[in-house]
N, C-alpha and C positions, 0 to 999 in steps of 0.2 A: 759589669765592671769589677776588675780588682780590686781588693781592701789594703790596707799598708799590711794586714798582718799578713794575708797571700801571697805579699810580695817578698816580705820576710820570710817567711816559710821555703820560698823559691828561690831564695839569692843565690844558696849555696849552688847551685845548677849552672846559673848565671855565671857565676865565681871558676865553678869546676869543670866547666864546659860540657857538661851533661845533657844528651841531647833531651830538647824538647818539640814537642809539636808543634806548628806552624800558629795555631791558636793561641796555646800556652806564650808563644814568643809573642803574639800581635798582643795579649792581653797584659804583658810584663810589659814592653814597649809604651803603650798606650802610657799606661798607669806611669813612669818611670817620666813620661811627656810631659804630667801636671802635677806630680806631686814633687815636692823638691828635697821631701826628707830621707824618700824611699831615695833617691840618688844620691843622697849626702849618704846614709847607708849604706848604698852597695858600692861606693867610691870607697868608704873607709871599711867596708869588709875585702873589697880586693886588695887594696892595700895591706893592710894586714895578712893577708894570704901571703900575697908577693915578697914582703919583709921573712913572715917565717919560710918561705922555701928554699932564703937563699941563706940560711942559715945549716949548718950541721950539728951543730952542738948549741943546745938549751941555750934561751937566754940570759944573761946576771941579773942578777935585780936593780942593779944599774940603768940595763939596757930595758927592762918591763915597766920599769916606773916612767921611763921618757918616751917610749910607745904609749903607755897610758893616758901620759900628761898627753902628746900629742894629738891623740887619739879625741879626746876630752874637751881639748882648747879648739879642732877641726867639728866638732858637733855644736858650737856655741856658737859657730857663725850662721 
C-alpha cells in the first residue's frame, strides 16, 4: 500500500494527466479511498493548477496573498 508521501510524489501525474499504469492508478485510487488528506491535497493542487492556467500574466501580490490565504483556510478543514 501507498504512503501519503507516494502519493505526493504522484499528484503531479494525477494533476497533469500523465499516463500511469493500471497499478500505479489502482494503488493512487485505493490510497486516495482512506486517506482524506492525500485528497484534500490533490483537490487543492488541481485547483491551484487550474487557477494558474487560466492566467496569462503573473499574479499581483494581491491576487498570491488571497490564493494563499485560501489555499491555507481550505487545509484547516
Amino acid at each position: 500500500m501507498l504512503k501519503c508521501q507516494h502519493v505526493e510524489q504522484r499528484a503531479d501525474a494525477l494533476v497533469d494527466g500523465t499516463p500511469l499504469t493500471w497499478r500505479e492508478r489502482l494503488a493512487l485510487r485505493t490510497h486516495l479511498l482512506m486517506c482524506r488528506h492525500c485528497r484534500r491535497y490533490l483537490r487543492q493542487l488541481r485547483a491551484l493548477v487550474a487557477r494558474l492556467r487560466t492566467r496569462s500574466e503573473p499574479l499581483s501580490d494581491q491576487e498570491t496573498a488571497a490564493l494563499l490565504d485560501h489555499v491555507t483556510e481550505d487545509s484547516r478543514r
